[in-house]
C-alpha positions as a Markdown table, in Angstrom:
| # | Residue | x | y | z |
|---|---|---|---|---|
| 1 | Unk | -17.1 | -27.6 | 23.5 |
| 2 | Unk | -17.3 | -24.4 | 21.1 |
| 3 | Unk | -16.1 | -21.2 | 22.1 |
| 4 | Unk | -14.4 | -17.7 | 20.7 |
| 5 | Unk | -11.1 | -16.3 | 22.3 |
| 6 | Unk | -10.2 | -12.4 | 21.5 |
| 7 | Unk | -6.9 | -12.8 | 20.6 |
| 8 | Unk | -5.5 | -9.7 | 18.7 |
| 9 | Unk | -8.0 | -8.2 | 17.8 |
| 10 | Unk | -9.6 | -11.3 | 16.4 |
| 11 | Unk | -12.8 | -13.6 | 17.8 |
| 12 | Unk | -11.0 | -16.6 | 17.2 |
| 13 | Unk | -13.7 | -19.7 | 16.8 |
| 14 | Unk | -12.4 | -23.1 | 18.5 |
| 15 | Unk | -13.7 | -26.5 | 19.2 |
| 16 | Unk | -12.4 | -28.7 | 21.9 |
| 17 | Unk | -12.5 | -32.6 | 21.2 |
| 18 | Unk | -11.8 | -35.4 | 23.5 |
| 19 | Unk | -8.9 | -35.5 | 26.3 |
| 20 | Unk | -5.1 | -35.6 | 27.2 |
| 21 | Unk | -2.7 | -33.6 | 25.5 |
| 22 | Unk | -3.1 | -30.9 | 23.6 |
| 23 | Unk | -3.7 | -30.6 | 19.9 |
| 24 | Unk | -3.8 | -27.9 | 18.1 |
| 25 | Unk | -5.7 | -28.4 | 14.2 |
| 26 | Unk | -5.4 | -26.3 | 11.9 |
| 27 | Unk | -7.3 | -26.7 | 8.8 |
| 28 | Unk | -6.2 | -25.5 | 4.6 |
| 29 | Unk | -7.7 | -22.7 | 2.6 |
| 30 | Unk | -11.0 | -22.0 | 2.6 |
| 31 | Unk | -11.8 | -24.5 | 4.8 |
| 32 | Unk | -13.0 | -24.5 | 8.5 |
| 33 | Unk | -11.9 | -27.2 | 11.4 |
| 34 | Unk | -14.4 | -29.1 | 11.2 |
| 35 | Unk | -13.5 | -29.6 | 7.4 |
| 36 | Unk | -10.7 | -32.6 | 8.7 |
| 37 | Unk | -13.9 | -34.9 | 8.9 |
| 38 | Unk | -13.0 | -38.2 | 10.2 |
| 39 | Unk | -9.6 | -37.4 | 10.6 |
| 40 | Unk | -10.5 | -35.4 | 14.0 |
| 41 | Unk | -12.2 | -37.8 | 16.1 |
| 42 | Unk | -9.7 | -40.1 | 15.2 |
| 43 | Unk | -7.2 | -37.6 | 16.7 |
| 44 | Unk | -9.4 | -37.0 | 19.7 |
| 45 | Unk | -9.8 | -40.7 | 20.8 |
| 46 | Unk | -6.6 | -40.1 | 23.1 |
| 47 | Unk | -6.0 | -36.3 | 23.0 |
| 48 | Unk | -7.5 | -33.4 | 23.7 |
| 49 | Unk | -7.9 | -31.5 | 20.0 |
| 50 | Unk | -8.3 | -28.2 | 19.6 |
| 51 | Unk | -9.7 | -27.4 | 16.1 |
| 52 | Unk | -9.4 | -23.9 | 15.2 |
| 53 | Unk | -10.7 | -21.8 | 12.9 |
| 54 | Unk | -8.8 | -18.9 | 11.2 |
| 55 | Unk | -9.0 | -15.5 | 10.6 |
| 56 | Unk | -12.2 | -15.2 | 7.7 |
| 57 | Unk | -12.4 | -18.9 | 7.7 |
| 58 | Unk | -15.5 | -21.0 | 9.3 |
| 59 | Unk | -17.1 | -19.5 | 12.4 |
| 60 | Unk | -14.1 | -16.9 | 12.8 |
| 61 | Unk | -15.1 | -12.7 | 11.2 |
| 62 | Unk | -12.3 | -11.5 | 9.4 |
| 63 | Unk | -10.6 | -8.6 | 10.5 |
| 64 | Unk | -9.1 | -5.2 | 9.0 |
| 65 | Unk | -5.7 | -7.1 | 8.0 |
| 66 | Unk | -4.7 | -9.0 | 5.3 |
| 67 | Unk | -4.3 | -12.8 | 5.3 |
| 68 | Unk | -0.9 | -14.0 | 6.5 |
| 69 | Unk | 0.5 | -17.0 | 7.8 |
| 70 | Unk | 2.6 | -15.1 | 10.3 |
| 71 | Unk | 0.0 | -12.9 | 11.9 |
| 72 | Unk | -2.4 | -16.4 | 11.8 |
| 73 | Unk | 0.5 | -17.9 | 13.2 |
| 74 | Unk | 0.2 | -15.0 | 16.5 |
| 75 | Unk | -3.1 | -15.9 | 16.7 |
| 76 | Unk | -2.5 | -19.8 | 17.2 |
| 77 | Unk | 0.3 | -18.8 | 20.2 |
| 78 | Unk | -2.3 | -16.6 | 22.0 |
| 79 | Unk | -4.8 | -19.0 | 21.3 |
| 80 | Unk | -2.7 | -20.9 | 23.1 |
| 81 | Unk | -1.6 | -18.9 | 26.1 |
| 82 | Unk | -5.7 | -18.0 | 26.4 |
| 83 | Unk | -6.2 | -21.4 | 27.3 |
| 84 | Unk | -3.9 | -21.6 | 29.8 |
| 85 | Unk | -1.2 | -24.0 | 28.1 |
| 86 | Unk | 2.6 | -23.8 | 28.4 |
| 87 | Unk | 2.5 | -25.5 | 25.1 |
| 88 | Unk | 0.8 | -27.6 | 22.5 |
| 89 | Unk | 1.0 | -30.0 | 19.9 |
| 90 | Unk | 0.2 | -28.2 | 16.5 |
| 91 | Unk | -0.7 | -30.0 | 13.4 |
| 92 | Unk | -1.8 | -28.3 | 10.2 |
| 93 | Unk | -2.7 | -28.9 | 6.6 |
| 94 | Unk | -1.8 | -26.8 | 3.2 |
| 95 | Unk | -2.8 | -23.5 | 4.8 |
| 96 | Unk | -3.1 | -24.8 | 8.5 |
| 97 | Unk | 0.2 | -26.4 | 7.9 |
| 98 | Unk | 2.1 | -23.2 | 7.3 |
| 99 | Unk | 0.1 | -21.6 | 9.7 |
| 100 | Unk | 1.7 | -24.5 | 11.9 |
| 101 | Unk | 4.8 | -23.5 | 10.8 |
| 102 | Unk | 5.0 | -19.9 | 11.3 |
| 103 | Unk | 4.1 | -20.8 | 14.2 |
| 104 | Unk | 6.8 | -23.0 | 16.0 |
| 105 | Unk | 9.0 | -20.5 | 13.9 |
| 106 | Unk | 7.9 | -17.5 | 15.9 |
| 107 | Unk | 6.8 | -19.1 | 19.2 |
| 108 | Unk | 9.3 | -21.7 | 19.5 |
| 109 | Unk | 8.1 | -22.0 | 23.4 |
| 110 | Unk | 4.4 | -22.9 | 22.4 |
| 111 | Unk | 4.7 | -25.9 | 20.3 |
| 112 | Unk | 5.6 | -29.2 | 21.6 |
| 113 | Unk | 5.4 | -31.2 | 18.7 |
| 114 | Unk | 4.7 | -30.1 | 15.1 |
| 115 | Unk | 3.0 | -32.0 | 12.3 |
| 116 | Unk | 2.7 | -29.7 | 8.8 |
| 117 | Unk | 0.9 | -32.0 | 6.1 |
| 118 | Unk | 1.4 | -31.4 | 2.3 |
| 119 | Unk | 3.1 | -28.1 | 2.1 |
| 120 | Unk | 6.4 | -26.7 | 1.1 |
| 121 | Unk | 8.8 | -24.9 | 2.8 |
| 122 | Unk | 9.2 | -22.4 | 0.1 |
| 123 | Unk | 6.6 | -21.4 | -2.9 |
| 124 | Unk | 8.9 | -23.0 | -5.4 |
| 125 | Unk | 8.0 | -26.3 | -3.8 |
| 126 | Unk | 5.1 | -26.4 | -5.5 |
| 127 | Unk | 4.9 | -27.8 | -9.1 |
| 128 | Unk | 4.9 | -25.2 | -11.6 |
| 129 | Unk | 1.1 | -25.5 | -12.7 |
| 130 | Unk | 0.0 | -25.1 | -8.9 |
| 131 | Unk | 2.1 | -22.1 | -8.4 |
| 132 | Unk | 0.3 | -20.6 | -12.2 |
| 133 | Unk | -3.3 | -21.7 | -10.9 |
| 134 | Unk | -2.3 | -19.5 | -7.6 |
| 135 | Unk | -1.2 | -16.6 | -9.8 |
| 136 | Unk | -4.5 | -16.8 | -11.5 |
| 137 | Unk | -6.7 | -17.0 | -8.6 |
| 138 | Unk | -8.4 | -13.2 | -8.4 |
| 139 | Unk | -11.6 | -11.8 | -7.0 |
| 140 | Unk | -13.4 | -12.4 | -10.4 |
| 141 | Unk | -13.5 | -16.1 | -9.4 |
| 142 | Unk | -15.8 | -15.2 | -6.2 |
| 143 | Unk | -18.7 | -15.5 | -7.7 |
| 144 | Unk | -18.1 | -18.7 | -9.9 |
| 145 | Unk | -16.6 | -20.4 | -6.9 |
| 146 | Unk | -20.3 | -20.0 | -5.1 |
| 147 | Unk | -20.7 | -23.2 | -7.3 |
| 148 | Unk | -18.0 | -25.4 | -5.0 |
| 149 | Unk | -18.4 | -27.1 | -1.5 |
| 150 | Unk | -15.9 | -25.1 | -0.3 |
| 151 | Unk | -18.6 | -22.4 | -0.7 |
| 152 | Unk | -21.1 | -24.6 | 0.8 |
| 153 | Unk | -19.1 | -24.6 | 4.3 |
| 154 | Unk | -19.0 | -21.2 | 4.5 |
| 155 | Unk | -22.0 | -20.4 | 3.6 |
| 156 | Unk | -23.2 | -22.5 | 6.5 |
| 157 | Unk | -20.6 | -21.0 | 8.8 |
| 158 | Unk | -19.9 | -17.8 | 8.4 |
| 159 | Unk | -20.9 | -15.1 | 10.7 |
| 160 | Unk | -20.9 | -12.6 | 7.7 |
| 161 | Unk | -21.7 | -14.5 | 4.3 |
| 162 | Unk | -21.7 | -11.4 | 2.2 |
| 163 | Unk | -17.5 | -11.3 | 2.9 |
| 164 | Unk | -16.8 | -14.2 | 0.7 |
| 165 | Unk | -15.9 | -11.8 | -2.1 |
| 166 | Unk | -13.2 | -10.2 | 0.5 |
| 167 | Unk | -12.0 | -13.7 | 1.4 |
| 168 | Unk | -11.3 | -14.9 | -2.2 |
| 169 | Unk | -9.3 | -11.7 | -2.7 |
| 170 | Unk | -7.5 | -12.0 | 0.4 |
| 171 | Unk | -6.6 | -15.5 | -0.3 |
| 172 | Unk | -5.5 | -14.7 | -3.7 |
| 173 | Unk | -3.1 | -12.1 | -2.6 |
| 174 | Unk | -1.7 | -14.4 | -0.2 |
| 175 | Unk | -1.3 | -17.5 | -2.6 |
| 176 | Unk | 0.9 | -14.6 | -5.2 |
| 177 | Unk | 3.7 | -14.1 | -1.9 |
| 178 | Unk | 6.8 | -15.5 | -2.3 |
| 179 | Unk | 8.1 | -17.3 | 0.8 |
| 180 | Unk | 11.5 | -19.7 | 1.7 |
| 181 | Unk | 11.7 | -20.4 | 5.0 |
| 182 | Unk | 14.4 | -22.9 | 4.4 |
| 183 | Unk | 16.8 | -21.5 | 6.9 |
| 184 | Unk | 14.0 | -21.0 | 10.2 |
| 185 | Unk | 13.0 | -24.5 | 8.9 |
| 186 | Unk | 17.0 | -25.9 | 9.6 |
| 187 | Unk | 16.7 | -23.7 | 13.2 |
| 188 | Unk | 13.6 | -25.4 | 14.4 |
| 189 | Unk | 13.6 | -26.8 | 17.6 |
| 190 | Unk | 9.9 | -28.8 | 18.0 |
| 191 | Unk | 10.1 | -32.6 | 16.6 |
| 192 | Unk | 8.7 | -32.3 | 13.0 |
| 193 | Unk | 6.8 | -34.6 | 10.6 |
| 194 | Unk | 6.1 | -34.2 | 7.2 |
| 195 | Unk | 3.1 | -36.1 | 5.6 |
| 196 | Unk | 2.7 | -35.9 | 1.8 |
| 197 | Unk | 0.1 | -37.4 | -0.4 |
| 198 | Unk | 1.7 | -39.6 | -2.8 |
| 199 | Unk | 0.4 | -37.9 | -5.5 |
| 200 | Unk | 0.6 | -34.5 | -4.1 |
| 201 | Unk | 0.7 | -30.8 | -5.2 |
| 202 | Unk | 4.7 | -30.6 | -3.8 |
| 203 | Unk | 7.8 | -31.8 | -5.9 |
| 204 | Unk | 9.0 | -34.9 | -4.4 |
| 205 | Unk | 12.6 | -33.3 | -4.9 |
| 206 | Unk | 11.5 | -30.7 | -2.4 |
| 207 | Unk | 9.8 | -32.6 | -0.4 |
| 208 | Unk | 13.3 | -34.6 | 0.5 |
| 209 | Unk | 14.8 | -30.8 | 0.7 |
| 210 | Unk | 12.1 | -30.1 | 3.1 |
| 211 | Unk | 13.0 | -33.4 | 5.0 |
| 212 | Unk | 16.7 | -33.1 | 5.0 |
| 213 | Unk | 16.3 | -29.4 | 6.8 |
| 214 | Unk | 15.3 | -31.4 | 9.1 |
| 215 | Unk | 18.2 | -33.5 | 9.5 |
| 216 | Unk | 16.4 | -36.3 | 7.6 |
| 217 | Unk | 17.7 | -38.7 | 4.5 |
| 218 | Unk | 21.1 | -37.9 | 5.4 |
| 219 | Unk | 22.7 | -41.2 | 6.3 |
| 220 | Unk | 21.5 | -44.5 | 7.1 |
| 221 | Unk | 20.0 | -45.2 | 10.3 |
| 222 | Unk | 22.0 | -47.8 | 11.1 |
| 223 | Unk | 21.4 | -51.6 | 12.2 |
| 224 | Unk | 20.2 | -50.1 | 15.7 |
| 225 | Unk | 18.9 | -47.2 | 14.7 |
| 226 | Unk | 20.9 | -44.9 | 16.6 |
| 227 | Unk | 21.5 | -42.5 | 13.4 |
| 228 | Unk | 17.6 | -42.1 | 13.0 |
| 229 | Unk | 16.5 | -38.5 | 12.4 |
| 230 | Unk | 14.5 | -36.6 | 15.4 |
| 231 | Unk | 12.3 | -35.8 | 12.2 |
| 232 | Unk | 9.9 | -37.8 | 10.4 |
| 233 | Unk | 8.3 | -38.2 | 7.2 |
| 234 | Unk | 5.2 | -39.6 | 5.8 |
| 235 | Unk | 4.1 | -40.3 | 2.2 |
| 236 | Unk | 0.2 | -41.4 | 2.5 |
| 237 | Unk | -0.4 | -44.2 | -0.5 |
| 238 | Unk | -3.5 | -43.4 | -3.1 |
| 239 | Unk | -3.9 | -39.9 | -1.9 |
| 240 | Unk | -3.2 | -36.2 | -3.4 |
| 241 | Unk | -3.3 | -32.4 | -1.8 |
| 242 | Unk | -7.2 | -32.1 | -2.0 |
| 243 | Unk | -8.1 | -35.6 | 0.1 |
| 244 | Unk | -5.3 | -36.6 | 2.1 |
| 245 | Unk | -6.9 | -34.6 | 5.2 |
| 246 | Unk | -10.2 | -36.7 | 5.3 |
| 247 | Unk | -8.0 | -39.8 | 4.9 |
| 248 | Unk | -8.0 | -42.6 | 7.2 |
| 249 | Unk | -4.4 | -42.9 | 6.8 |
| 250 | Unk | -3.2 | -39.6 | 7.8 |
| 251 | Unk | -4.4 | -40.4 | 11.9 |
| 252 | Unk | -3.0 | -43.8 | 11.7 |
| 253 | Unk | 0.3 | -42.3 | 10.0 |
| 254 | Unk | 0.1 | -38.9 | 12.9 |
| 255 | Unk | -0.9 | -40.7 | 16.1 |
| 256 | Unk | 2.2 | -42.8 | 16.8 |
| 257 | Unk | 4.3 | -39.5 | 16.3 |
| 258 | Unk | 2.5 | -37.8 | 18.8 |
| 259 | Unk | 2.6 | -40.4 | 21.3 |
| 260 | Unk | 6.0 | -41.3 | 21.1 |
| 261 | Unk | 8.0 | -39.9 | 24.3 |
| 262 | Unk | 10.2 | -36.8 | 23.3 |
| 263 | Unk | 13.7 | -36.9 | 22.6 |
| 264 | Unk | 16.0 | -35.8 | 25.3 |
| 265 | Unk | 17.3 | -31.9 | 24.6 |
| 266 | Unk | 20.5 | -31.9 | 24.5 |
C-alpha cells in the first residue's frame, strides 16, 4: 500500500509491506525507501514494514525548512501517531539511522525497539577523510552528481525533479553540523542494536563507545548469561557503509532482535 500523511506541514510518502508488528524504515541520504532493495521484503515476511520516505527524499516534496535529523525525527513520531500506533519498531540506516535516533531521543513513547545501522553517535565517529569529503560536499557538486544512481532514483521519484540542486545544498549543510548525542544515547530507554559494516565509514573505537552507552562490552556475560547487555551489536562480514543496506546479512543479523520478547522494565 502507498500513501502520503500531512504531518507538519510535510506530505510524507510511505509504503506499507507485509503484516504483524510494526516497522518503521528509514532509508540514508539521498536515498528513498524503496532504496533497501532486498533487505525490505525480507523484513516484511513477518512484520508489517513501513518504509518511509523523508523530507526532499523519494516521493516526499521538500518543504521551506532545512534538513535536520530532529525535525525528520518529528515527522517519523507523527507518522506514527497518523497511523494509529501507540508505538513502533524503528530501524534506520546512515541518514535513516539518525533519523531513527532523534527519534526514540525525542519520542521515547513511540519507539518500541530501535535498530540504527552504520552511524555514529557523534560526527567525530566518522573517520577523518569521511568527515573532510562531508566538508567538501557543496551545491557545485549538483550538477556532476546527475551522473550517479543516486540521481537516477530521484529522478524517477521525485514529485519536483528540478529541486535536486536545493537538495544537494541542504544535504551539504546538514553533513557540516556538529552533533554528540553521547549523553541522550546513555538515557535511552528503547532496546538498541547497532549494525556496522566491517569495513565501514565509523571508527571501530567509536563504534565500541557507541556500544558501551549502551551498557554494552562492559563485563562478561557470564556462563549463563545473566550479565548480557539489553543492547546489541552487529558487525556484518564483507560489507562497508555504501552496501550493507542491500545486504542479505543485515535481515538475518535484524530479524532475531526484533522478534525476541522485550526485557521486563524494571
Amino acid at each position: 500500500m502507498m500513501s502520503h500523511a500531512d504531518v507538519n506541514g510535510l506530505s510524507l510518502y510511505f509504503e506499507e509491506h507485509g503484516s504483524g508488528e510494526p516497522l518503521v524504515l528509514l532509508h540514508g541520504g539521498l536515498g528513498a525507501g524503496e532504496a533497501y532493495g532486498p533487505t525490505l521484503p525480507a523484513l516484511a515476511e513477518h512484520r508489517r514494514v513501513i518504509a518511509v520516505d523523508l523530507q526532499a527524499h523519494g516521493r516526499t516534496a521538500d518543504v521551506d525548512r532545512p534538513l535536520r535529523p530532529e525535525t525528520m525525527a518529528d515527522d517519523v513520531a507523527a507518522l506514527i501517531a497518523h497511523l494509529g500506533l501507540a508505538s513502533a519498531d524503528v530501524m534506520g540506516y546512515s541518514l535513516g539511522a539518525k533519523v531513527a535516533l532523534r527519534t526514540a531521543i525525542q519520542h521515547p513513547e513511540a519507539v518500541r525497539r530501535l535498530v540504527l545501522v552504520s552511524i555514529p553517535c557523534k560526527r567525530d565517529g566518522w573517520f577523518p577523510e569521511v568527515r573532510a569529503t562531508m566538508d567538501q560536499m557543496g551545491p557545485h557538486l549538483a550538477e556532476p552528481m546527475k551522473q550517479s544512481p543516486v540521481y537516477e532514483l530521484y529522478a524517477r521519484l521525485a514529485p519536483r525533479v528540478e529541486d535536486w540542486p536545493t537538495l544537494i545544498g541542504k544535504t551539504s549543510e546538514s553533513l557540516k553540523r556538529d552533533f554528540d548525542w553521547s549523553a541522550e544515547v546513555a538515557a535511552l530507554t528503547a532496546p538498541t542494536m547497532l549494525v556496522f559494516a566491517d569495513a565501514d565509514s565509523v571508527r571501530p573505537a567509536h563504534i565500541m563507545e557507541f556500544f558501551a552507552l549502551l551498557g554494552g562490552g562492559l563485563r562478561d556475560a557470564g556462563w549463563d548469561g545473566s550479565g548480557r547487555p539489553a543492547a546489541r551489536l552487529a558487525i556484518l562480514p564483507g560489507t562497508t557503509h555504501y552496501d550493507i543496506s542491500t545486504s542479505p546479512a543485515l535481515p538475518a543479523a535484524v530479524v532475531p532482535f526484533l522478534d525476541a520478547p522485550l526485557p521486563q522494565r524494571a
